[in-house]
N, C-alpha and C positions, 0 to 999 in steps of 0.2 A: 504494500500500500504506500502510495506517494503522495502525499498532503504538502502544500506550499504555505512556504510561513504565513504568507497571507492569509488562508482562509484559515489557519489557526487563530491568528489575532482576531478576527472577525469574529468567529465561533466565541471567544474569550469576554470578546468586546472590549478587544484595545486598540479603538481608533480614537485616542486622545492626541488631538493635534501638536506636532513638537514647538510648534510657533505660541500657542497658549499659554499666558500670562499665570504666574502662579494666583494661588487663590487660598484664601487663608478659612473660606468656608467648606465645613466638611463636606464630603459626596458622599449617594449611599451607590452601594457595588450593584446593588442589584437593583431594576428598574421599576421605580414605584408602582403600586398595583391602582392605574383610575378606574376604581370600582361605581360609576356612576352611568345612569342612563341616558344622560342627557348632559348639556353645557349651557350657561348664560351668558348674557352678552349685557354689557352698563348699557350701552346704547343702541337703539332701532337700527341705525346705519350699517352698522357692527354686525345686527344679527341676520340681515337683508345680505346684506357680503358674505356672511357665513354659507349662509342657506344657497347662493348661486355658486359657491366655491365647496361643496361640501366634498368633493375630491381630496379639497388639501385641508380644509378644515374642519375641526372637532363640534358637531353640532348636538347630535345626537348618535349615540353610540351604535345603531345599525350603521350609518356609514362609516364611521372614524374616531378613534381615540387613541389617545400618545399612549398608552399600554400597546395595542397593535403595531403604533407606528416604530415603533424599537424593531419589533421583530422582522417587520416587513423590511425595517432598512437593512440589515442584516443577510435577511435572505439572496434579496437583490443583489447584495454585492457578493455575495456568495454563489452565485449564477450568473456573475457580470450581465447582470440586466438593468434595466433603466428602473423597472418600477416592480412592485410587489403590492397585494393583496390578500392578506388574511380571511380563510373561511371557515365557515361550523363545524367543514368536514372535508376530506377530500373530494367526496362526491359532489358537493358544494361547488366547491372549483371549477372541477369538471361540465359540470350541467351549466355553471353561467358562461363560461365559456363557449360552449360548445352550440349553446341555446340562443347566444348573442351574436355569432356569427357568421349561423345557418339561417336560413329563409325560404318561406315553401318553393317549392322545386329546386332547390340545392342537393347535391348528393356529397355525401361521405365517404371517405375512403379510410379503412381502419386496415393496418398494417401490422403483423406477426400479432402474438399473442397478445389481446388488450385484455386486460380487468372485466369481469361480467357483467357487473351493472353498468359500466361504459357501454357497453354494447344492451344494453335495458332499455337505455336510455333512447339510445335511436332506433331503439322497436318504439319506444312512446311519442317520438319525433315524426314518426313514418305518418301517424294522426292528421298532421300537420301538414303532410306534402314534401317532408324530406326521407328522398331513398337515402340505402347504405351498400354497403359491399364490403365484407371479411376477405382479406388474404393474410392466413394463418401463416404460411410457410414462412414469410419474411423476403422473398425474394423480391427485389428489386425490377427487374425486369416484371417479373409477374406483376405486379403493385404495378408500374406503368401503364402494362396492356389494359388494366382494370379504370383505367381513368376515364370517365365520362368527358362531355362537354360543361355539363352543369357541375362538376366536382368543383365544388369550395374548400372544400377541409382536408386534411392529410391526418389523423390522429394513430400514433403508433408506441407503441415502447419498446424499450431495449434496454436490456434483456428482457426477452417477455414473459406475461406471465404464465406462472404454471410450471412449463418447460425451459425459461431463461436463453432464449436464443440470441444472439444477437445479430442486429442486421449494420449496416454501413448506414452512419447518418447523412455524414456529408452526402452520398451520395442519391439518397433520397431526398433530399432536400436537394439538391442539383435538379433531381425531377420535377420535384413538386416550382421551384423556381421557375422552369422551364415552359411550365404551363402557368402562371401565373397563380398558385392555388397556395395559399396558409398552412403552414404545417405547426401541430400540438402534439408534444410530447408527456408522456407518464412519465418521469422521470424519479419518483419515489425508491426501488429498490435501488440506486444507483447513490442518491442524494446528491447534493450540488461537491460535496468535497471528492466525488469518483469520476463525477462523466459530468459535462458541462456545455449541455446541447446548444445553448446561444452561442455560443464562441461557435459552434456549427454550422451557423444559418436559421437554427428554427426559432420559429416565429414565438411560442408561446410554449412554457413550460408548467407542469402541475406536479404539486405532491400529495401525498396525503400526509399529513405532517403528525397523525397517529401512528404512524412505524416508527422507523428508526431516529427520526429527526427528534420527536417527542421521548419515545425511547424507554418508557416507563411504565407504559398501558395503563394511564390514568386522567388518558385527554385526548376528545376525540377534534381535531381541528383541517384544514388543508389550505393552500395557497397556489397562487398566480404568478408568475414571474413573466414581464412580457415588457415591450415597447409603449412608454407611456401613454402613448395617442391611443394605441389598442388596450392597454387595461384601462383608461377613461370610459372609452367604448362600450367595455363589458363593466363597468361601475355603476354606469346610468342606466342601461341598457335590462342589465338581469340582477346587478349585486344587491342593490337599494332596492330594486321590486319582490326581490325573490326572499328576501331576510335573511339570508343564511350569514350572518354576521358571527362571529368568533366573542365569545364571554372577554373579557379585562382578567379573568382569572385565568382564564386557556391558553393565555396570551402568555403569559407570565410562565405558564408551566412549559410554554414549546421554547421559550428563551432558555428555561435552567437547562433542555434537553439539548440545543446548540451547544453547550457550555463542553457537556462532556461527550459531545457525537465523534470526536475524533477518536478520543482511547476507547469508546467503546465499540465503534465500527473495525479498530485495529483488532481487536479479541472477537468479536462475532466474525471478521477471516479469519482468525489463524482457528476457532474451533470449528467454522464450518466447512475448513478445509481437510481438516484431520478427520471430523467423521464422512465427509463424501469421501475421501481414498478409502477409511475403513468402510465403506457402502459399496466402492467398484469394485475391491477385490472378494466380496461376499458371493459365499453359490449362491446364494437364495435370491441375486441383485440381475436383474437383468441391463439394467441402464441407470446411469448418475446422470441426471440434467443438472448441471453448474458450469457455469461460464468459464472457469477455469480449465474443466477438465473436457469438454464437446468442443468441435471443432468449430472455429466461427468461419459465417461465408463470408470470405474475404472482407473483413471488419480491420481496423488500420490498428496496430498493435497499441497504440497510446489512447485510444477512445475510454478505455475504461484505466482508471487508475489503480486499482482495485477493486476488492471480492468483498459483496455482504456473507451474514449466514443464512441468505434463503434460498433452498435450490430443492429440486426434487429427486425420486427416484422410481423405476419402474420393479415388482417382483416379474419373477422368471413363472411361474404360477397368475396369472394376472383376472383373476377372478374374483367377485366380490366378498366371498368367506374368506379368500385368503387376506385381500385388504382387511378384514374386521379382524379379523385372526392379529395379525399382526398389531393392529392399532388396540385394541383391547387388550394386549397383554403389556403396553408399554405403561412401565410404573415412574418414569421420572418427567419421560415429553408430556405436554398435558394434552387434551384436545380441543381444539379450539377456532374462531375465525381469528383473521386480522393475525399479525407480524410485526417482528422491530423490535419486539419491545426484550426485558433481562431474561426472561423465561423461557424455555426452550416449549414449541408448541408442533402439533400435530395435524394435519390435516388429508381427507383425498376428496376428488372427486367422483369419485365411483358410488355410485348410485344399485339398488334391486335389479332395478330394469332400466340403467339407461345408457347401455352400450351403445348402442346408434347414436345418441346425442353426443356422445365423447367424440366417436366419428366424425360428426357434424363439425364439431368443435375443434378439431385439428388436435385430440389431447389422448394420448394412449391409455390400453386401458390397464390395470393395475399400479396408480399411477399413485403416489405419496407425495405430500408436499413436508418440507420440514424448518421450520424457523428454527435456527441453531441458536441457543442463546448464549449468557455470560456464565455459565455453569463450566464446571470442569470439565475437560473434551472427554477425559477417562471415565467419569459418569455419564456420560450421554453415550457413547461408544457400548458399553457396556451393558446398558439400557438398550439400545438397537439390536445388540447382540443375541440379547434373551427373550427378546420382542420377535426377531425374524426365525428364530427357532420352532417358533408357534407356526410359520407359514408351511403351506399343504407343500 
């Protein structure tokens, strides 16, 4: 993992100016919490200004409040982008975004493995008059052929999810340039300290800032990182109408999780690298999905700086009693939605009956997902070990 001084000090929050005059009043380290609904203003004039500016200023706490705006600066410069937007949730994000820059007869273009309720979403968009189109594989070329005339949107992740593939961004984004279309990345399992899609071209980045950024599974929040002409755009447009506005307390808790996202994204690779080798060389493992160890399609060796601990694996058995088999015998992973956070968690998507949907889904079947946590790799290791012994 290679982290630059910079976005340590940032994570830290030490961008105190060297030019800065001492000051003989104390500061407090950590960013006061404005737990308030609202803001006043002495005078009319003031609060008239506020309300046509409510972008930049604190009026009332759906739009904006210095608890948010800490974090959002942060972010920003942590994805070298112009501006940030703090939301409820990632989905949050996602949907104003996504909501703000589609239009009936626009089509979507969703690229390798996206997040499910992303793609939810524009089954409930479709209402509206906006098509979609899935290209699971990630290919480049494919994702082209797929391009409509009406295509506005490019939304994609990398690594994706489920199976963590990764695709070429520059070169999708060369695409989507090409024809004149927006591209929006997930960029959540990566975070801004591993891959850093603006410095790429793309247009518009989302996290869910409940994984790893937050990191503590005790706050559900997500944000925007985009071009400030385009997050004004989606501020007027979906943020203010839609409410999904982020608490002054949420706010506060995704700053502590900045704080220590470096050491702890270092320890979530090194133990999710140790139990996926302990996972590829197991009989019982038919396939490790983790970016480290699957081959990328021609992806530029420096795109990811490092490795989270989320990655999956396939059994050699890929049946649904063998998935329950295994995942009911594990006594330390827990089982669970959602990732990131110190806990080592479990998950599949296999379903009684819903092999054909997997198919559908570009997603194999016998399929495991595992969020490696901050636990000792020897107990999780060990725990897998007595867990896959269960499998048929």
């Amino acid at each position: 993992m290679k982290l630059s001084p910079q976005d340590l000090d940032i994570c830290c929050g030490h961008q105190k100016s060297e030019t800065a005059e001492p000051s003989s009043v104390s500061q407090p380290i950590s960013t006061p919490i404005h737990q308030t609904s609202l803001f006043s203003f002495d005078r009319f004039e003031d609060l008239s200004h506020g309300l046509a500016n409510e972008f930049t200023t604190p009026v009332y706490s759906r739009g904006r409040n210095p608890s948010m705006t800490s974090v959002e600066q942060k972010l920003a410069a942590l994805e070298q982008g112009e501006a940030c937007k703090l939301f409820a949730s990632g989905m949050g994000a996602i949907s104003a975004a996504i909501s703000a820059l589609v239009s009936q007869g626009d089509h979507i273009l969703f690229v390798n493995q996206v997040y499910g309720p992303t793609i939810q979403l524009a089954t409930q968009l479709a209402r509206f008059g906006v098509s979609f189109t899935c290209i699971t594989s990630g290919d480049i070329a494919e994702a082209e052929q797929a391009i409509q005339p009406n295509t506005k949107l490019i939304w994609f992740e990398s690594p994706g999810t489920m199976t963590f593939t990764q695709l070429d961004i520059k070169a999708l984004v060369a695409v989507a340039k090409a024809h004149g279309i927006l591209t929006g990345i997930d960029n959540t399992w990566a975070t801004p300290l591993l891959q850093k899609p603006i410095t790429m071209g793309v247009d518009i980045v989302a996290h869910s800032l409940t994984k790893y950024i937050g990191g503590h599974s005790d706050v559900v929040a997500g944000a925007l990182i985009t071009r400030e002409t385009l997050l004004k755009d989606i501020f007027f447009k979906t943020f203010l109408l839609n409410g999904a506005a982020i608490g002054p307390m949420d706010a506060y808790l995704i700053e502590r999780g900045l704080r220590t996202l470096p050491v702890r994204l270092a320890q979530h690779e090194t133990n999710g690298l140790a139990v996926a080798h302990f996972l590829q060389e197991h009989e019982k493992v038919a396939q490790v999905f983790h970016p480290a160890l699957q081959p990328a399609l021609s992806v530029p060796e420096d795109q990811l700086s490092g490795f989270t601990g989320l990655f999956s694996f396939t059994l050699k058995q890929p049946s649904y009693s063998a998935v329950s088999d295994v995942m009911n015998a594990l006594k330390h992973f827990r089982m669970g939605v959602s990732w990131g956070g110190f806990e080592s968690l479990a998950i599949s998507p296999q379903r009684p009956q819903n092999a054909q949907a997997l198919v559908e889904a570009g997603l194999p079947q016998g399929l495991i997902r595992l969020s490696v946590g901050l636990e000792s790799a020897d107990t999780l290791i060990n725990d897998l070990s007595q867990a896959l012994s269960h499998a048929q």
